[in-house]
N, C-alpha and C positions, 0 to 999 in steps of 0.2 A: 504494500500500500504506500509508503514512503517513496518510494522510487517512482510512482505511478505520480504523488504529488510534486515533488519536486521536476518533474517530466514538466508537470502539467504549467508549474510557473515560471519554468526558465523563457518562454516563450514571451518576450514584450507583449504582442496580440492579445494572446490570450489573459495577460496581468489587466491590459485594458476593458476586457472584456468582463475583468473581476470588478474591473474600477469600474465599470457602470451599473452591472447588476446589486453593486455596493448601493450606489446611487439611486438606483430605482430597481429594485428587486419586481420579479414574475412578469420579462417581459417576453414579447414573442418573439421567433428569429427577424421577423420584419422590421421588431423595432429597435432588435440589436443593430444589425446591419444599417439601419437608417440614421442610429446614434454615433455606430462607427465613421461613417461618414461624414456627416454634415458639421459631427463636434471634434472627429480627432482629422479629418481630411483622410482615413483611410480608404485605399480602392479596392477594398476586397470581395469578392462574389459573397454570394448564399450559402454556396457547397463549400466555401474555406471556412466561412465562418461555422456553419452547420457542423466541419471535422473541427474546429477548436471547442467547440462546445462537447461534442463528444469523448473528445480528453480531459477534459474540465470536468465530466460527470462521468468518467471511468476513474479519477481519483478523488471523487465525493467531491468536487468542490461548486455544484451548480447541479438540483436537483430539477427534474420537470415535472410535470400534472400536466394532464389535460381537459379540455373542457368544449364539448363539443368537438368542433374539428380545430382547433386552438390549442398548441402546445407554447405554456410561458415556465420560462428558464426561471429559478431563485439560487441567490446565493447561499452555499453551506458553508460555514467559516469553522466547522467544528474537526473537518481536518487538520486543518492549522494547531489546534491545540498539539499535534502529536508532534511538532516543530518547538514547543515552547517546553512540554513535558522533557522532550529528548534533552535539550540543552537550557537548561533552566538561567535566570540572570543569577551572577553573585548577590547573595545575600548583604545588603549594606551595611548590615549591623555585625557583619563578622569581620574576623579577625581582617588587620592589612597587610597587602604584601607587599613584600618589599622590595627596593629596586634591586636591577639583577646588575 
């Protein structure tokens, strides 16, 4: 699963793609691609955008639902925890190190 996430965000695209569903979570590919566009100037088709979404939600990070014949994208950020678990920040209130 790690590897599947870290896949999924080394890809600028696809972090923008995080950066919007941030922004406005449960939208459709329409109105991914439409935001890609108009707000970041990207020229990217349906079918690229369509395969970044699909690695995005092959390492949990953009779940879908459908509704009708309407499939909207959300963001899951609950991946991420296992970035934050794995290498946790030093403790502030512990000891200090020293210069080397």
């Amino acid at each position: 699963m790690a590897d599947d996430l870290f896949k999924a965000l080394a890809d600028p695209t696809r972090r923008t793609i995080l950066d919007e569903l941030a922004e406005q979570s449960g939208q459709t590919l329409f109105e991914i691609c439409s935001r890609l566009s108009m707000k970041h100037g990207l020229g990217i088709s349906r079918q690229a955008v369509s395969q970044h979404l699909a690695v995005l939600e092959a390492a949990g990070l953009v779940e879908t639902r459908r509704e009708g014949r309407y499939k909207f994208h959300d963001l899951n950020t609950a991946p991420l925890r296992q970035i934050t678990e794995r290498w946790p920040p030093p403790d502030p209130s512990g000891p200090e190190e020293s210069p080397l």
